[in-house]
Structure formats: structure tokens, C-alpha cells
N, C-alpha and C positions, 0 to 999 in steps of 0.2 A: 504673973510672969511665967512661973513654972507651968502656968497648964498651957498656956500659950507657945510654950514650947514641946510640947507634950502630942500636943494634939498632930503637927505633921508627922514625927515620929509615929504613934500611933496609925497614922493613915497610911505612913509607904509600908508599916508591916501589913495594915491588912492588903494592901494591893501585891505585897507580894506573897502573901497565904491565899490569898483569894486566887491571884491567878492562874492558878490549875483546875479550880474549881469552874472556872466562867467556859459558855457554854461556846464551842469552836468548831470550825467546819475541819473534822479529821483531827488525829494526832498531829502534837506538835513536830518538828526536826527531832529534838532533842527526845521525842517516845520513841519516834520511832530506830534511831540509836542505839539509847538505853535497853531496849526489849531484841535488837537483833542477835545477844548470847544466850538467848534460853533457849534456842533447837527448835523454836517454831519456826522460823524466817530464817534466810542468809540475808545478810547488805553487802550488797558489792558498788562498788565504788566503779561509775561509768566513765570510761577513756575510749577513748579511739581505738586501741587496741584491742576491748575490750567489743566495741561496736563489729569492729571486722571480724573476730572469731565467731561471735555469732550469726554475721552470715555466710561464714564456710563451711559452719558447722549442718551436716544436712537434716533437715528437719524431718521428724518420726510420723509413718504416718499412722493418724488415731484410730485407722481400719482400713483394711486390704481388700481386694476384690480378685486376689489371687488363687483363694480357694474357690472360685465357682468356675476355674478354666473348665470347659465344656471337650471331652472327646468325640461327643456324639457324629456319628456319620453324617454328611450333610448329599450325601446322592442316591439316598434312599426316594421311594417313592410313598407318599403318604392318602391320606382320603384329603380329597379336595382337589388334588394336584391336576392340570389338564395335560394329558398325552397327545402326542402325535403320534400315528401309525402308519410305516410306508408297508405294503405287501409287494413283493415281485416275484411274481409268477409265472418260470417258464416256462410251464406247459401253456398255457392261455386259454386253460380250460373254464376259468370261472371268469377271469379280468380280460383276456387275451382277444384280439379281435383276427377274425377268416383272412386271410389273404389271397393272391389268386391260386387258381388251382389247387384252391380248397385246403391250405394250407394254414396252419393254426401258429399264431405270434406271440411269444409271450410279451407280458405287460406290466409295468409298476401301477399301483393304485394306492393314492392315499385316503384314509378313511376320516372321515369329517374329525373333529376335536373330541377324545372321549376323555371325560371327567371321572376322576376315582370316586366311586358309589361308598356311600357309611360301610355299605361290606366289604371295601379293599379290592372289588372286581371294576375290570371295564367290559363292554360288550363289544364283541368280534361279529363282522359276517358270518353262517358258515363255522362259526366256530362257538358260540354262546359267550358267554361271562368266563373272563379269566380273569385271575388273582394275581392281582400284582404289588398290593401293598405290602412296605419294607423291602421288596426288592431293587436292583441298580435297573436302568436303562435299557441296558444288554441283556441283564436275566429277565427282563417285562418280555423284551423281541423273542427269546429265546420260549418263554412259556407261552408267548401268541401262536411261533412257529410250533411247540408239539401242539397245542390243540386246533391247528389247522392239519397237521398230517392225517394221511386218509378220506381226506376231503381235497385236498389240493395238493398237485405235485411239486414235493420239491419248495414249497415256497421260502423265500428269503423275506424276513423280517425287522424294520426299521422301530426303533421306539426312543425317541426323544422326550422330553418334560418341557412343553411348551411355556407351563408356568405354573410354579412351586406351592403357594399359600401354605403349603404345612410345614415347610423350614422356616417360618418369617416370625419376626419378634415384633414384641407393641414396644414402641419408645414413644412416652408419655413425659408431661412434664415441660420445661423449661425450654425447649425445642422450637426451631423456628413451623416446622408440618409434622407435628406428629402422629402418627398410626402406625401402621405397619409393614416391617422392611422383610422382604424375603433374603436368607443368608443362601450363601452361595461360597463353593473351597473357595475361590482366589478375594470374595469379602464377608468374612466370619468372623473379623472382632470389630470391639465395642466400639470404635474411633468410626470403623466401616459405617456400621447404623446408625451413629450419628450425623457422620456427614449425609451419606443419603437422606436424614430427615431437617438438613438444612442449617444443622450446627447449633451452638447452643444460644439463645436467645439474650442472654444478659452475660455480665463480665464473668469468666471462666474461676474466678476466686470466689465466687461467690455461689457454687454451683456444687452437690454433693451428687454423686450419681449412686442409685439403686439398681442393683442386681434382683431381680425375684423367681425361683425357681419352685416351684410347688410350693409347698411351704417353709422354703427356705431363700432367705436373702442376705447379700451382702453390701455393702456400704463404702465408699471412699471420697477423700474429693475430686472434683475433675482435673481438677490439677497433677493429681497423682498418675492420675489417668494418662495426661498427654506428658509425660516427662517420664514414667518409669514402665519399663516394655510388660514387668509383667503383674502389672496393672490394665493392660489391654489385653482382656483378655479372650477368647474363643467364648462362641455365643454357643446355645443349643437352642434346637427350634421348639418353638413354645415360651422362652425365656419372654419377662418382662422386665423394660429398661425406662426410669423414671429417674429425670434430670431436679431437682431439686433445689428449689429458692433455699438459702444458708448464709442472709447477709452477714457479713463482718463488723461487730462494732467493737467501740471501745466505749472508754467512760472518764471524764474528767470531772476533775473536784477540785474543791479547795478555794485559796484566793488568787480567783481569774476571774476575765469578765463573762464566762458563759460555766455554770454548772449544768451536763448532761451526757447523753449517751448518745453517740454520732454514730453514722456508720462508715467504715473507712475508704469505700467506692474500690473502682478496679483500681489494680495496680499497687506497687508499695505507699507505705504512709511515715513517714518521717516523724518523731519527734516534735521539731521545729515545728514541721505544720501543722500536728496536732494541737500544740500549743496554740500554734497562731489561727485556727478557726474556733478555740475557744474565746479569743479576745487579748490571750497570752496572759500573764502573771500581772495581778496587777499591783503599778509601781508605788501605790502606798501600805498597804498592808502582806504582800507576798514576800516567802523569804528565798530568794532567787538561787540562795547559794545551796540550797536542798530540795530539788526537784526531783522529785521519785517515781517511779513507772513498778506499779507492781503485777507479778506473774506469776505463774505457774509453769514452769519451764519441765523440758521431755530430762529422763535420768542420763542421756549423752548430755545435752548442754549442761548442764550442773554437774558432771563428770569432768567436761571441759575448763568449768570456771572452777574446779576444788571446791564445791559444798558440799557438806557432809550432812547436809539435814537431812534425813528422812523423809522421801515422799510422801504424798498424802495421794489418795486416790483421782484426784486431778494431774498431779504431776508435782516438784518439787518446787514449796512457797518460794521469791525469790524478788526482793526489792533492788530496784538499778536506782542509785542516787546520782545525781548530776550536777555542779557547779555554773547555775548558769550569770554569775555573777559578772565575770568573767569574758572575753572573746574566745578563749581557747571553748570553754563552754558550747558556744554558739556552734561553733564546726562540728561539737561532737553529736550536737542534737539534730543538725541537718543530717548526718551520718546514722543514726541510730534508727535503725526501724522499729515502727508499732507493729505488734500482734493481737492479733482477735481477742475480745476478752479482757485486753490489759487495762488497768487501771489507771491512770494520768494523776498525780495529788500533789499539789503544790500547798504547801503548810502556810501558816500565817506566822509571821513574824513573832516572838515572843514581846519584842516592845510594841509593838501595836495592840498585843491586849492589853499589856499595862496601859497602856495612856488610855484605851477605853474604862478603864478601870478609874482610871484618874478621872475622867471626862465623865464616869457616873456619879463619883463622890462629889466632884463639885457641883451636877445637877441638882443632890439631894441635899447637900450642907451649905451652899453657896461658898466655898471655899476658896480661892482661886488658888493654883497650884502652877508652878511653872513644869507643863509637861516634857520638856527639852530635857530633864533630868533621868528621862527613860530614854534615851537613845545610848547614854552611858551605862545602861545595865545588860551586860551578857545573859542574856534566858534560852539562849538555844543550846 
């Protein structure tokens, strides 16, 4: 009779020694609790209030493209570039045709399309190779008109840039046409060569754009891009611009019905939804009322919510717990947006290990047990 009595005692101690040892998808509620006072983690406890700071709060951005703002001239005259040359000549000694009585007319002549040569020269009638590259427009006409003096009277000299190729940038990458934009003063930033090459091909969150400037580049996302001015910034010619795939995911765990790594598509991502393209919580083994989203948040946001942990070189560790046991729950997770990288974990239940636990012993002992007796034990 004693051992008969014996023996279930024996059995709910081991099942509850054992249960910390049985093997589980993540720390329990009650780990990750207990462990959130030693300075590696903050827990903060997710509300509604708590949801709307976070998105007032403006988000840091993890790299700028503010250092590569470009002064460079942009009406200079380069190798490659094709000139227009008008000549007008009022004597009409060289362009000028007879008129009656023997009287000489002067005459504009424009000179076929001349292309700037590897040496920075174009060729002049009458006047040979002049040098024009790095100079403006006006200084081109100006040096066509001195090495036409002495050969021709007086002439006046036009000089236009028919078309540029050596101010123009590659934008590569994520682009609907990508090659190459020629920049121009009234379109010389990065927003400019973008659209000329069609815009960006896939959702704008999802897109990093590269600066490359000799051997130096800079990095941001396009988002930064179109929302902060000086983030767009001034090109120089020669620059390369490469729009860059940077899908966003997250990662869900735990007891739901899909364990993985999704990626969150354009636009925000919600909580709630998160959950609900995993398959949501599921309703016998999840413990609803500790729903955790873990992060690595910028030192403003963590500044915002009062944590004092110490960053780590990603940013400051930082668990958001959630009641979603609850209706008030449900509002706060349609509210709460996911970020890139987060973590999604919904813990198991602590009586649902136990009654696994119960549910191994009576496979191996034949014992029957009434597991109803774990619904009354507090393990979280």
C-alpha cells in the first residue's frame, strides 16, 4: 500500500525536476523574465502607448550618403563631349558670299558636330586643333575666336555642348533602364538619375542605394533617400550609382503553426499579421499571454523607453512582451509594427510540458495519470 502510494508522488516530482530539462522550441515566459535583470536584455512590457512612441520616434539612419555631396562643376567641357560651333563673320572673307557690285557680305557658318579628341582639342577650319577641355562654353567660343584672329576678321564665336557623355553617371542595379545619365545644373542629384533611369524596380524598403566614387563609396537606404534632403545628394561626373536588392525579413519561432524566416514585402508589417502568416499561436500548447518580438533597437529609441542596458555593437538588446490573451492585446498587436531582423517567439506553455512529460511516463510505465492535474500548476 505504501509503495502504491509512493509511486505517483515519485512521478510528479520527477516531472517537475525534469521539466526544465525536456528539450523546447526557445526559452520558457518565465526564462525569459527571470534573466531580463542581469544587463544583457531590457523587457519592456508592450501597450499601446508604448506602440505609438515607437513610431514617433524617428528612426536612425545605419549609413548616410551625405558625405559624398559632390561640388564638382557640372559645365565644364570634357573628352567625349560633342560641340556645336557657330562662326560669324563680318568681313565674308572666308564664309561671306559677293554681292552686286562686287561687294563682300558677311555670313554665320556652322561647323559640322566636333567631338572632344583624348587630347582635350577640337578641330577648327582655318584655325587647327583647339583646346577646350575643362573649359565653360563661352571660354571654348572665346579660344576658337583668338586662334581664328589673323586669319579672319573680327569673327564672333558660338559654342554650345550638343551632348555631355563626360558628366554622366552609371546607375546600375535595381533600376527599371539602367546605364547611363548625363547630369546637367538644373538635374544633379541622385533622385534626378534615378528617375531618368525609370525608377526603382521593386518596393522602395527594400532597396539600399550605393554611391561609388573612385575608391570610395557610400551606402544608405532609398528610403532615406526620398524622405531626407540631405540624403539626395549632388552627383559628380563619373560617379557610380547602384540600387541594391536588401529584402526585409523577420523570423518567427516557437508554438505557432509555421516555424521561419519570411520576408516582410513593401510597406509596414504589423504584429498581428506577422503572427497570422505564421499560422498564429497555437491554441493548445502556446502561451498567449507572453508574446515577445525581440530587437535590437537604435540608442534614441532605448533612450525613449528608459533602458539602461548597454549597447552591443548592433544596437541595444531589447524584448517587447505582449498579453495576447486578452482583446486589449489584439489592438496592440494590429498597432505594433515589425522591423527587419526581429525576432517573433511565442514560448510554450509550462503545462503543456508537463502533461508531455506525463504523457511519456505513462508510455513507458503504463501508468495512467489524470493529466487535468497540470492545468492547476503555475510554471510560468
Amino acid at each position: 500500500m505504501a509503495h502504491r502510494l509512493a509511486l505517483p508522488a515519485l512521478l510528479t516530482a520527477l516531472a517537475l525536476a525534469g521539466c526544465s530539462t525536456l528539450p523546447v522550441e526557445g526559452p520558457s515566459a518565465r526564462d525569459v523574465t527571470g534573466q531580463a535583470g542581469d544587463q544583457t536584455y531590457a523587457l519592456v512590457e508592450l501597450d499601446a502607448g508604448i506602440s505609438q512612441m515607437l513610431r514617433a520616434v524617428p528612426m536612425e539612419a545605419s549609413a548616410s550618403l551625405a558625405a559624398a555631396e559632390s561640388t564638382a562643376p557640372l559645365d565644364r567641357i570634357g573628352v567625349g563631349d560633342t560641340l556645336s560651333v557657330s562662326i560669324y563673320e563680318p568681313s565674308g572673307a572666308l564664309f561671306g558670299a559677293r554681292g552686286g557690285g562686287g561687294t563682300v557680305q558677311g555670313a554665320s557658318q556652322t561647323l559640322p558636330p566636333a567631338v572632344v579628341a583624348d587630347s582635350g582639342t577640337i578641330q577648327i577650319p582655318f584655325a587647327g586643333a583647339v583646346a577646350v577641355e575643362g573649359l565653360t562654353a563661352a571660354e571654348a567660343g572665346a579660344a576658337v575666336r583668338r586662334a581664328l584672329i589673323g586669319r579672319v576678321g573680327n569673327p564672333q564665336v558660338t559654342v554650345t555642348r550638343a551632348e555631355a557623355p563626360s558628366t554622366g553617371v552609371t546607375v546600375l542595379g535595381e533600376v527599371r533602364t539602367p546605364g547611363r545619365v548625363p547630369l546637367s545644373v538644373s538635374r544633379d542629384r541622385l533622385l534626378d538619375v534615378i528617375a531618368a533611369s525609370g525608377g526603382p524596380s521593386r518596393s522602395p524598403e527594400e532597396i539600399e542605394v550605393v554611391i561609388s566614387r573612385g575608391q570610395t563609396s557610400w551606402r544608405a537606404p532609398y528610403t532615406a533617400v526620398t524622405t531626407r534632403f540631405d540624403q539626395n545628394v549632388r552627383l559628380a561626373p563619373g560617379d557610380r550609382v547602384s540600387l541594391e536588392y536588401r529584402p526585409r525579413r523577420y523570423s518567427v519561432m516557437g508554438a505557432l503553426g509555421a516555424v521561419s524566416q519570411a520576408e516582410m514585402g513593401p510597406g509596414a508589417l504589423t504584429l498581428a499579421a506577422a503572427l497570422a502568416r505564421a499560422g498564429g499561436p497555437n491554441p493548445d500548447t502556446a502561451d498567449a499571454r507572453s508574446v515577445l518580438v525581440f530587437r535590437f533597437e537604435s540608442p534614441a529609441v532605448a533612450r525613449a523607453l528608459g533602458v539602461t542596458q548597454p549597447p552591443s555593437p548592433r544596437g541595444v538588446p531589447v524584448v517587447y512582451r505582449l498579453d495576447l490573451s486578452g482583446p486589449y492585446g489584439m489592438f496592440v498587436a494590429s498597432d505594433f509594427e515589425i522591423r527587419p531582423d526581429d525576432l517573433v517567439f511565442v514560448p510554450r506553455a509550462g503545462s503543456t510540458e508537463l502533461r508531455e512529460f506525463f504523457e511519456l511516463v505513462q508510455s513507458v510505465t503504463r501508468v495512467v495519470y489524470d493529466v487535468s492535474v497540470t492545468s492547476a500548476l503555475n510554471l510560468d
